[in-house]
C-alpha positions in Angstrom: 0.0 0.0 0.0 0.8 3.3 -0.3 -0.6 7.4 0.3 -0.1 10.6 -0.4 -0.6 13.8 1.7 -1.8 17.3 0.3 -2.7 20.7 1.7 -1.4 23.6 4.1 -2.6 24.1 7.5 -4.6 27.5 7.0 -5.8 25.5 3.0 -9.2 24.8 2.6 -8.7 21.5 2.9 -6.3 18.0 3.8 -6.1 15.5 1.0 -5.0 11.5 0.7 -5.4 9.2 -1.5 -4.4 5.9 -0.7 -3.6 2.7 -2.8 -3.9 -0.8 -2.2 -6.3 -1.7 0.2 -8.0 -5.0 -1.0 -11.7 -5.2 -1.9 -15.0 -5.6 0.0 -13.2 -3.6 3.5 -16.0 -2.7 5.2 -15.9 1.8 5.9 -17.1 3.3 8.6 -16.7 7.1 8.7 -18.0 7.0 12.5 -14.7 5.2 13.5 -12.5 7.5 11.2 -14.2 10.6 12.8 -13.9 9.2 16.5 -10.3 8.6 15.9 -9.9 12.4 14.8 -12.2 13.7 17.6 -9.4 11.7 20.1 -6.1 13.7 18.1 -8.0 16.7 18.7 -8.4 16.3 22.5 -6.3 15.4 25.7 -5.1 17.7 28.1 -2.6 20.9 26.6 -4.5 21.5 23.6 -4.4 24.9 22.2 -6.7 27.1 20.6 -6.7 25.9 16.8 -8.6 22.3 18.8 -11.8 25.2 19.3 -11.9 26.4 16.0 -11.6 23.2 13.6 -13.9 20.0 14.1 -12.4 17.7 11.9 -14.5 15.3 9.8 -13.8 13.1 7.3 -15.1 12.7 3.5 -14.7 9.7 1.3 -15.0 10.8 -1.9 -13.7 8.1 -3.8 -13.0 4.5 -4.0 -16.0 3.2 -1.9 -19.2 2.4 -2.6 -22.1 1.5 0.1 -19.9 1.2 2.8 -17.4 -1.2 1.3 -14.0 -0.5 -0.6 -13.9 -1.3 -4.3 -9.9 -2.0 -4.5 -9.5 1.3 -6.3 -7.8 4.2 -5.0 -9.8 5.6 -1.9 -9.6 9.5 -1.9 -10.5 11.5 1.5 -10.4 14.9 2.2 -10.6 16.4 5.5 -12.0 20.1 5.5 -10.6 23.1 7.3 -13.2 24.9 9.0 -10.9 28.0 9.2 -10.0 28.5 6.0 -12.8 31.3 5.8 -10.5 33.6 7.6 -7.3 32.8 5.1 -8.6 32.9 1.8 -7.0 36.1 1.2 -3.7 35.1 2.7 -3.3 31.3 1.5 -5.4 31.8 -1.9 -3.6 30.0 -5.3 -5.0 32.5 -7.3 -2.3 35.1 -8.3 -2.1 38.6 -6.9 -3.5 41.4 -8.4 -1.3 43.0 -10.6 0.2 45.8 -8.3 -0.1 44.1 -5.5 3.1 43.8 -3.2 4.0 40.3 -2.0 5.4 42.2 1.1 2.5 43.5 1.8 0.4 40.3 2.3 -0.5 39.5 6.0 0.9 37.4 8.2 4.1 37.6 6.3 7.2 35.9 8.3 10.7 36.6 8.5 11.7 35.5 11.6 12.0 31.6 11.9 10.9 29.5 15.1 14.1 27.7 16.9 13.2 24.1 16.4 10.9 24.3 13.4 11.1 23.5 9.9 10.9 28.0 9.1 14.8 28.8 7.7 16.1 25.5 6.7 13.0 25.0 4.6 13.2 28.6 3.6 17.0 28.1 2.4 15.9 24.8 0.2 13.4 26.2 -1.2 13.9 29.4 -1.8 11.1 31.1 0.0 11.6 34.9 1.6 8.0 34.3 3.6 8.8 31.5 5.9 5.2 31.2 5.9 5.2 29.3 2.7 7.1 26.4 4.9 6.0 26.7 8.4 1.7 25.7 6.7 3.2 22.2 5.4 5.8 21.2 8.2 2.9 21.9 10.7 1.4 19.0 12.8 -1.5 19.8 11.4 -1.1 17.3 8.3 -1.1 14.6 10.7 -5.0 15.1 10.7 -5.2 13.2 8.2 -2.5 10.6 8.4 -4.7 9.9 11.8 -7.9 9.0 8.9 -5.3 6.7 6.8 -4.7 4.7 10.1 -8.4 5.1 10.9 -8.7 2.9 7.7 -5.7 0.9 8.1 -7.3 0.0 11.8 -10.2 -1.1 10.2 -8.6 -3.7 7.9 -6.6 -4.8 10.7 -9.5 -5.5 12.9 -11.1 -7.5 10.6 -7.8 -9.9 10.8 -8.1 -9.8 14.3 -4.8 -7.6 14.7 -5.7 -4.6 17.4 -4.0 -1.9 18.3 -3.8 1.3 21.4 -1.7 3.7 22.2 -1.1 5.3 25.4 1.4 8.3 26.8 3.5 7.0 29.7 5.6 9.9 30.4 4.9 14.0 30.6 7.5 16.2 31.4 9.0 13.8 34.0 5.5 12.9 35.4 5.9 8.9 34.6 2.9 6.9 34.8 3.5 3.2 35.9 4.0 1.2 33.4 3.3 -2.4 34.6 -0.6 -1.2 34.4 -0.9 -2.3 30.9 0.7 -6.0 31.6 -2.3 -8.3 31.2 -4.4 -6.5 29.6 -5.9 -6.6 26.1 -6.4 -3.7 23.9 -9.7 -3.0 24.4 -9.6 -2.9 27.7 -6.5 -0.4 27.3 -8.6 1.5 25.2 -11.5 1.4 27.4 -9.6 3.7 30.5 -7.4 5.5 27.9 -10.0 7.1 26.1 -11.5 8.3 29.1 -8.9 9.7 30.8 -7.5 13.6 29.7 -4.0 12.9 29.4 -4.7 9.2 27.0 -3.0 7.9 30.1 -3.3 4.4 32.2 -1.9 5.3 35.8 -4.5 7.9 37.1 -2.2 9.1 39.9 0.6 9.9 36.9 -2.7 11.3 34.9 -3.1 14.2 37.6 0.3 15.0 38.0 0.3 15.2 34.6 -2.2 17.8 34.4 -1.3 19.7 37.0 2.5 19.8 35.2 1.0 20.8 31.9 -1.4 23.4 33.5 1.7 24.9 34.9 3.9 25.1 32.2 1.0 26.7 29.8 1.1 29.5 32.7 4.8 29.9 32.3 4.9 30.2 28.1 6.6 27.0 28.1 6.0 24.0 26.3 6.8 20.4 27.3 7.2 16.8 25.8 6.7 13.0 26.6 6.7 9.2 26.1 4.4 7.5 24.4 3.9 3.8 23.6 1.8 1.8 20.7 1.0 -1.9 21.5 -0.2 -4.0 18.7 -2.0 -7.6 19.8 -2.8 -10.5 17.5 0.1 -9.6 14.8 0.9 -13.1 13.1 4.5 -14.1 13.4 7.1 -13.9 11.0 5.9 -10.4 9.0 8.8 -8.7 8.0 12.0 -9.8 7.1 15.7 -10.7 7.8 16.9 -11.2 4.3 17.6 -7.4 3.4 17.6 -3.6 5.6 14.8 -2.0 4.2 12.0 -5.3 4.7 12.7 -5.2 8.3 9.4 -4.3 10.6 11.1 -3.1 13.0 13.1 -0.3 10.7 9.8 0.1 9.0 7.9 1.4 12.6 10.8 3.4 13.7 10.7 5.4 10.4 6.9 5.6 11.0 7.5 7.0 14.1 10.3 9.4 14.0 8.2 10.8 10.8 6.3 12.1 13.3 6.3 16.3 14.1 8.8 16.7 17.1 9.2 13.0 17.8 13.2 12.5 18.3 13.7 8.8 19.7 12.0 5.8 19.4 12.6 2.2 21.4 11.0 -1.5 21.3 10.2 -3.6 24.0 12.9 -2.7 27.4 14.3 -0.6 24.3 17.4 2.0 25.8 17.1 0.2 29.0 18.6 -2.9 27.4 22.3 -1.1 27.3 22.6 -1.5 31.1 21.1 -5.4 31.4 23.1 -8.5 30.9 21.8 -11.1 27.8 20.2 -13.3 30.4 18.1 -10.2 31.0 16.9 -9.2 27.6 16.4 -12.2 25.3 12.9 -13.9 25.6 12.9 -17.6 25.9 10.8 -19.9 23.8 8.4 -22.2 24.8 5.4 -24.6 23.0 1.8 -25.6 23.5 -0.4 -27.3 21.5 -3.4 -24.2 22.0 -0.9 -21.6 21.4 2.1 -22.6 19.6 5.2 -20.9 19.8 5.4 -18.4 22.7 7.7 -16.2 24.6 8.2 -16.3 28.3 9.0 -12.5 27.9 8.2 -9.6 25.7 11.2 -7.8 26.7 12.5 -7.3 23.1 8.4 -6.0 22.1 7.5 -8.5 19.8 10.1 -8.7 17.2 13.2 -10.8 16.2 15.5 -10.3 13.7 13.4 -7.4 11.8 10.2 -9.8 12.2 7.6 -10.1 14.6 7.4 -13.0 16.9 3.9 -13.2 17.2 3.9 -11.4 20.8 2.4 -8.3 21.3 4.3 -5.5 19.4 6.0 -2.6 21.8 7.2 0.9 20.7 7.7 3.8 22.0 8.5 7.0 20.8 9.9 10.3 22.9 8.2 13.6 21.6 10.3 16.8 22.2 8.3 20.0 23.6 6.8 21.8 20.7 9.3 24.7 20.0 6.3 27.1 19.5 6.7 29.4 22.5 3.9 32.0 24.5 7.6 33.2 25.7 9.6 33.1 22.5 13.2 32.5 21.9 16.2 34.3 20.3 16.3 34.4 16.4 17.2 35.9 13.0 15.0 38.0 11.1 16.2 36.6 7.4 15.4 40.0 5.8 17.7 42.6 8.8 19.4 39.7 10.1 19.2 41.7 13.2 18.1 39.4 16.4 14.8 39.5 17.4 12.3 37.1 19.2 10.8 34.7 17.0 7.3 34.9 15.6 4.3 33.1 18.4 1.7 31.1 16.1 -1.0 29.2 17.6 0.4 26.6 20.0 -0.6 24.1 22.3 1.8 24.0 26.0 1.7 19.8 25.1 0.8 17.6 22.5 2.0 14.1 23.9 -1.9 13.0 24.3 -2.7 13.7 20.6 0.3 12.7 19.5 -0.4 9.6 21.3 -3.0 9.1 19.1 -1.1 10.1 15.6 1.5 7.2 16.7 -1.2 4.7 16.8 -2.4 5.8 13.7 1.0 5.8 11.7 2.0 2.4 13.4 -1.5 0.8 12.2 -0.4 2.1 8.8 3.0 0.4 9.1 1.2 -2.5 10.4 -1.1 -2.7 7.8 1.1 -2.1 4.9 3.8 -4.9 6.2 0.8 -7.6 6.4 -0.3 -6.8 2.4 3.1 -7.0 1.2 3.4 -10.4 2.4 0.3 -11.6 1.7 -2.2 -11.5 -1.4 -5.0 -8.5 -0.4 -6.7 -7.4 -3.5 -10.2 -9.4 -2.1 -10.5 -9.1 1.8 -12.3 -12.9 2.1 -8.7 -13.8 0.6 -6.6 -12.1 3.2 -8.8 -13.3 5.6 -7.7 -17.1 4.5 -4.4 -16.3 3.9 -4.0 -15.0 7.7 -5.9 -17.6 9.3 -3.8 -21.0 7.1 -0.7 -19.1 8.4 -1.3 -19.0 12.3 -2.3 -22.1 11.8 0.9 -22.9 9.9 3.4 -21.1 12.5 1.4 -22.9 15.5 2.3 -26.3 14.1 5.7 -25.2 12.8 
């Protein structure tokens, strides 16, 4: 499978079109919109979360409810757009009309954002031009592609939640989510403000994000994806670029602001001994081929075992500050604070939910390569003669 993204964050709209996904895949625009309704919410959000409600339109490659195997388009509508028509229009100016002298102009580029080394490559004076593509706000509708990915994934029995585990030093307890399924992960993490397990953590949380929103300051977080009921073996050892593994750490760190990303006990596993790390197999005839462990999260050798899958990823603070650092303007080159956009004082909750979304994607997209999908009855066969095959192995 494959996708493309278009559109600017103050454009009238977010396109995709995605290609690949096998025939007969039941839609449902409900789930796509929940799961854009969650990246909207959690605790830190700013401003822009008031203005926009996103939705989702289909408006091609499925008809009544089911996908046809052609391209499925989707746009994703930006309810502000009335107020930048002027300012983000792709109609020319009117002859005599200054570029200068268009609002909202920038010259000063953000520390930590895309604004002056996209500026320099592609040669644009308004920094404005860069800063409406590299904004998080095109993850809108990577969180609908994963929507749709989640959806084929359910129907193979593959499930999959995400859930932050660390704000700004607050660090919830891990061990919560030890023997419990995904939907019952899902159940207390989409009722909780922060997306988060440990309630105790979940309040310091808040309390740590309501105070750095009243000091200008922005902070970051861990987050963690766990995917249950992934068949073993997906992936592959034989070259670099078929490993899973390499293929969800790209997915991850293609995230805005996310800067490290771990599996299983992940850095942790620099300061343990082998004995400590490796999982041990063992057999039974219900379940097959098992791990006494899921220290290394699922995979082996750039495939997955068949345990549930564990990564992580580390978002930095957003570097959009109420209380704005030192920069260049690009025009004076004289120092000056750097322009203050819309900005949220954390994101980790929401971008809780864009890692699920990309990792489904990654998921998804790993499972149809090695398998035939252009009918879904056929995957469905496929992925039910190779557990079978893997438990008897």
């Amino acid at each position: 499978m494959r996708y493309l993204t278009a559109g600017e964050s103050h454009g009238p709209q977010l396109t995709t079109i995605i290609e690949g996904l096998p025939s007969l895949l039941p839609i449902s625009i409900e789930k796509i919109n929940h799961d854009l309704k969650r990246r909207q919410g959690g605790h830190g959000r700013g401003r822009r979360m008031q203005i926009e409600t996103d939705t989702a339109d289909i408006v091609g490659g499925v008809r009544h409810g089911k996908t046809l195997g052609s391209p499925l388009a989707l746009v994703v509508k930006n309810d502000d757009w009335k107020h930048w028509t002027k300012i983000m229009g792709v109609e020319p100016l009117e002859e005599g009309v200054n570029p200068e002298d268009i609002k909202r102009q920038i010259s000063r580029p953000r520390p930590g954002h895309a604004d002056l080394v996209g500026g320099m490559k592609y040669g644009h004076r308004d920094l404005r031009n860069v800063l409406e593509r590299s904004s998080a706000r095109e993850t809108t509708v990577r969180v609908a592609v994963g929507a749709i990915a989640k959806l084929l994934l359910a129907e193979l029995d593959i499930h999959i939640i995400a859930h932050v585990i660390e704000i700004g030093g607050v660090r919830a307890d891990t061990t919560l989510a030890a023997g419990k399924t995904v939907a019952e992960i899902r159940e207390i993490v989409e009722n909780d403000p922060c997306y988060c397990l440990d309630p105790e953590a979940s309040k310091k949380m808040v309390e740590m994000i309501d105070a750095t929103k009243e000091a200008g300051d922005t902070i970051g977080g861990v987050v963690e994806v766990i995917v249950e009921g992934m068949p073993a073996g997906v992936g592959s050892y034989v070259h670099y670029d078929r490993k899973l593994d390499a293929k969800l750490a790209a997915a991850m760190l293609s995230i805005n602001a996310f800067k490290g990303v771990e599996f299983g006990e992940g850095f942790e596993m620099a300061r343990l001994k082998g004995s400590q790390v490796h999982d041990e197999i063992v057999w039974d005839e219900e379940h097959g081929y098992t791990r006494t462990t899921n220290r290394l999260g699922g995979l082996e050798g750039g495939m997955s075992t068949g345990m549930p899958i564990v990564v992580r990823g580390v978002m930095k603070p957003i570097p959009t500050l109420y209380k704005p650092l030192q920069s260049v303007d690009i025009e004076t080159k004289e120092a000056f604070e750097a322009s203050i956009e819309r900005s949220d004082s954390s994101a980790v909750p929401a971008a809780s939910v864009v890692a699920e979304h990309v990792i489904a994607w990654e998921i998804a997209s790993a499972i149809l390569d090695q398998f035939h999908g252009d009918q879904l009855p056929q995957l469905q066969a496929q992925i039910t003669a190779h557990r079978q095959y893997t438990k008897e192995f």
